[in-house]
N, CA, C and O of each residue as an XYZ file, in Angstrom:
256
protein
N     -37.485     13.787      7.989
C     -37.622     14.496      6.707
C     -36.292     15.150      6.325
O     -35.829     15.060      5.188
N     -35.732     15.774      7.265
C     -34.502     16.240      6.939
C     -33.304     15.659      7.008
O     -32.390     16.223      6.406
N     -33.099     14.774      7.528
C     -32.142     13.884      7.605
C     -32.672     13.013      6.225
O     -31.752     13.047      5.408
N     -33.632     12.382      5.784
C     -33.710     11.953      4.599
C     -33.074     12.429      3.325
O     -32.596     11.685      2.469
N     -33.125     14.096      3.269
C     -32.939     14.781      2.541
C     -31.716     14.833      2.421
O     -31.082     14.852      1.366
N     -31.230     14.866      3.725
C     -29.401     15.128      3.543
C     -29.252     14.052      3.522
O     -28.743     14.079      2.402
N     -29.229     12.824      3.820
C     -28.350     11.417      2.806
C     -28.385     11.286      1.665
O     -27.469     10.853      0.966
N     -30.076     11.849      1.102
C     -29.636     11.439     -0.290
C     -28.874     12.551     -1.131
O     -28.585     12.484     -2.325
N     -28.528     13.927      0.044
C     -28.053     15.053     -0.870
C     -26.627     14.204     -0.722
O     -26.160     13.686     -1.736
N     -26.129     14.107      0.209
C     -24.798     12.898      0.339
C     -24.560     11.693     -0.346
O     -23.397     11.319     -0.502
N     -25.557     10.999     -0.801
C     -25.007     10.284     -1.709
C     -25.353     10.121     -2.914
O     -24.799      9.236     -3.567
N     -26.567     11.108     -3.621
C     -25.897     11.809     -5.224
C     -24.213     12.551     -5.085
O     -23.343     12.454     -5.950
N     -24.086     13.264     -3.792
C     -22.990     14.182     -3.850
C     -21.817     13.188     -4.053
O     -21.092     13.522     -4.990
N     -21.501     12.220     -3.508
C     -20.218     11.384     -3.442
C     -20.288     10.669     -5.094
O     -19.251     10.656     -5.757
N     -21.684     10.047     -5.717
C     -21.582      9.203     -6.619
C     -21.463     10.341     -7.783
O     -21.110      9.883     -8.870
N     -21.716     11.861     -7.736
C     -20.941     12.348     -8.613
C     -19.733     12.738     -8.321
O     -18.971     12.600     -9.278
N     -19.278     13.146     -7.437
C     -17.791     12.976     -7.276
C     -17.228     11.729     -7.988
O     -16.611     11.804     -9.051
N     -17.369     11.085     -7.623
C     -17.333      9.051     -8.168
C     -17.021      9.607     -9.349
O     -15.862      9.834     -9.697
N     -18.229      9.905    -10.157
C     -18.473     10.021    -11.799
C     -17.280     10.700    -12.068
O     -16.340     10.057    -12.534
N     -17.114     12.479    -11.741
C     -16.137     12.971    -11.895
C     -14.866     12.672    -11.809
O     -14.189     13.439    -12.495
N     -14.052     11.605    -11.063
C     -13.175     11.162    -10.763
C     -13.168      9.921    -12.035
O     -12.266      9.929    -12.873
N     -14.124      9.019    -12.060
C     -13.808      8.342    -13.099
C     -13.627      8.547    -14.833
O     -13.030      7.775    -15.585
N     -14.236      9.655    -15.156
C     -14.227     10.473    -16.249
C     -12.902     11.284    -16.480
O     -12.589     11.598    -17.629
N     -12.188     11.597    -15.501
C     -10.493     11.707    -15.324
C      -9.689     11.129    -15.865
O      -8.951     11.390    -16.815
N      -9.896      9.886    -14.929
C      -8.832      8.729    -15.282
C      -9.156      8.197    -16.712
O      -8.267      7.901    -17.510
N     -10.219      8.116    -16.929
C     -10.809      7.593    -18.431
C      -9.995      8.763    -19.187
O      -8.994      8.232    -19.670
N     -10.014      9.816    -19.415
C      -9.732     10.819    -20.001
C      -8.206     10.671    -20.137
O      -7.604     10.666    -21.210
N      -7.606     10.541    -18.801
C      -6.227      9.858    -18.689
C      -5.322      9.295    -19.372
O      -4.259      9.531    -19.946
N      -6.366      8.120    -19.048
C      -5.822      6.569    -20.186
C      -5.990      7.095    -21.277
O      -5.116      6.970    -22.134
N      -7.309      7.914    -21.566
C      -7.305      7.656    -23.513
C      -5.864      8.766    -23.613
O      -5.224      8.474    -24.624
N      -5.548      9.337    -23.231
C      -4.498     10.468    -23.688
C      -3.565      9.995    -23.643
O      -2.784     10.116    -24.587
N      -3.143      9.026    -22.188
C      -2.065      8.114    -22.128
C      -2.010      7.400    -23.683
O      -0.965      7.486    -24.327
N      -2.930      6.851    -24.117
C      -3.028      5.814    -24.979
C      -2.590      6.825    -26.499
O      -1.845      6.765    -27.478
N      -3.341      7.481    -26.049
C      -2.977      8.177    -27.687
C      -1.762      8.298    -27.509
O      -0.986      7.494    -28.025
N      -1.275      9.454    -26.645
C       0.063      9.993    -26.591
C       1.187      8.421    -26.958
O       2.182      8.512    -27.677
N       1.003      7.869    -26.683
C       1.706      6.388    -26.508
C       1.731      5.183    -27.967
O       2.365      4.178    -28.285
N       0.575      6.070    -28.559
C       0.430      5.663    -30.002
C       1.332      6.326    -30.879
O       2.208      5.736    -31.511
N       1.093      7.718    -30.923
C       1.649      8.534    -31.601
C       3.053      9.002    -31.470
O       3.707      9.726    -32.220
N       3.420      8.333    -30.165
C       4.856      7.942    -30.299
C       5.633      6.893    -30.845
O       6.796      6.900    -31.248
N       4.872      6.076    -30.795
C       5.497      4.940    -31.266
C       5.136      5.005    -33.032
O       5.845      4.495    -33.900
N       4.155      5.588    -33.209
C       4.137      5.951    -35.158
C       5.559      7.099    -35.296
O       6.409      7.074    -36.186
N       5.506      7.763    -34.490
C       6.595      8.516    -34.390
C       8.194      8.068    -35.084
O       8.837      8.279    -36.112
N       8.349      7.223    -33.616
C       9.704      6.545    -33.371
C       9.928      5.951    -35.258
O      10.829      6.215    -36.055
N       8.298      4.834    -35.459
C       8.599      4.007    -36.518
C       9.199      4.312    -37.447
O      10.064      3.676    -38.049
N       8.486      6.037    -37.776
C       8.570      6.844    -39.457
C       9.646      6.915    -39.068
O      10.259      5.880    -39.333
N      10.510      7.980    -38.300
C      12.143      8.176    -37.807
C      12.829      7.162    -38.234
O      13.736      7.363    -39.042
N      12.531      5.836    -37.768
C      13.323      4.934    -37.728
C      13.221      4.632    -39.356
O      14.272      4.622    -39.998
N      12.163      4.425    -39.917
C      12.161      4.468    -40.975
C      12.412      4.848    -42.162
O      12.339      4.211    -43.213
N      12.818      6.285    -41.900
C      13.163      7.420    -42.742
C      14.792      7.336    -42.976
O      15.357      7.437    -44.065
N      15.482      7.103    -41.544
C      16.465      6.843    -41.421
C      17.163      5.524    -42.619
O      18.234      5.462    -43.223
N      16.110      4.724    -42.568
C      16.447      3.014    -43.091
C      16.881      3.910    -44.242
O      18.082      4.059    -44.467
N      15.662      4.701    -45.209
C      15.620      4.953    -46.348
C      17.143      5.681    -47.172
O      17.847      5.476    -48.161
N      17.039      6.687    -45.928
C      18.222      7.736    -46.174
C      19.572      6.449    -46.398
O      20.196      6.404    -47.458
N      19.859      5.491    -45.258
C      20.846      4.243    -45.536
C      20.671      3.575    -46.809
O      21.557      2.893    -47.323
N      19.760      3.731    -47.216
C      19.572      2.619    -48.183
C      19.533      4.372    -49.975
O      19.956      4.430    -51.130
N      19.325      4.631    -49.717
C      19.945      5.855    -50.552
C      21.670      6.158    -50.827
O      22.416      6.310    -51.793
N      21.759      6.138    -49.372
C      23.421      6.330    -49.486
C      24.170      5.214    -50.022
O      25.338      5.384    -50.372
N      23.464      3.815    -50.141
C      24.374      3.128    -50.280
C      24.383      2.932    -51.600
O      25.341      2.453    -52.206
N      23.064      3.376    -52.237
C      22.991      3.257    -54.199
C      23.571      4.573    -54.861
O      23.691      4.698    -56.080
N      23.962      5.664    -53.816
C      24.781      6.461    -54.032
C      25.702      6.351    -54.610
O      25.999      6.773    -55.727
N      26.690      5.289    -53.312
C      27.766      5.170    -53.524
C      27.864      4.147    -54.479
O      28.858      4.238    -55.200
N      27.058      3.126    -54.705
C      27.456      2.017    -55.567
C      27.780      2.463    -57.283
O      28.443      1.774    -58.059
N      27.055      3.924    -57.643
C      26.935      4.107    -58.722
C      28.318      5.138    -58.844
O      28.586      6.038    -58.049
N      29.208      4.710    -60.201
C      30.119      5.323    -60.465
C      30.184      7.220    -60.602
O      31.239      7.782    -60.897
């Protein structure tokens, strides 16, 4: 009876550990993922903004 009791208190106990541990890494990745998105929209606009500002300067200069 008691030994019944404690395996299965042992292995709900490990398969939520399990859970908890996998809900981490899930949590992880999605942040990884975002963070990794929103850098790269980042980088784009920058890079982009930049194009604009070049492409400004150069109708700048073209005009007398």
């Amino acid at each position: 009876m008691m030994l019944s009791w404690l395996s299965e208190k042992l292995v709900t106990h490990s398969s939520h550990k399990r859970l908890k541990a996998l809900k981490q890494t899930l949590r992880a990745a999605l942040l990884g993922y975002f963070y990794g998105v929103v850098g790269y929209l980042w980088r784009m606009t920058k890079r982009h903004s930049l194009c604009l500002v070049k492409i400004a300067n150069k109708r700048r200069q073209k005009q007398p």
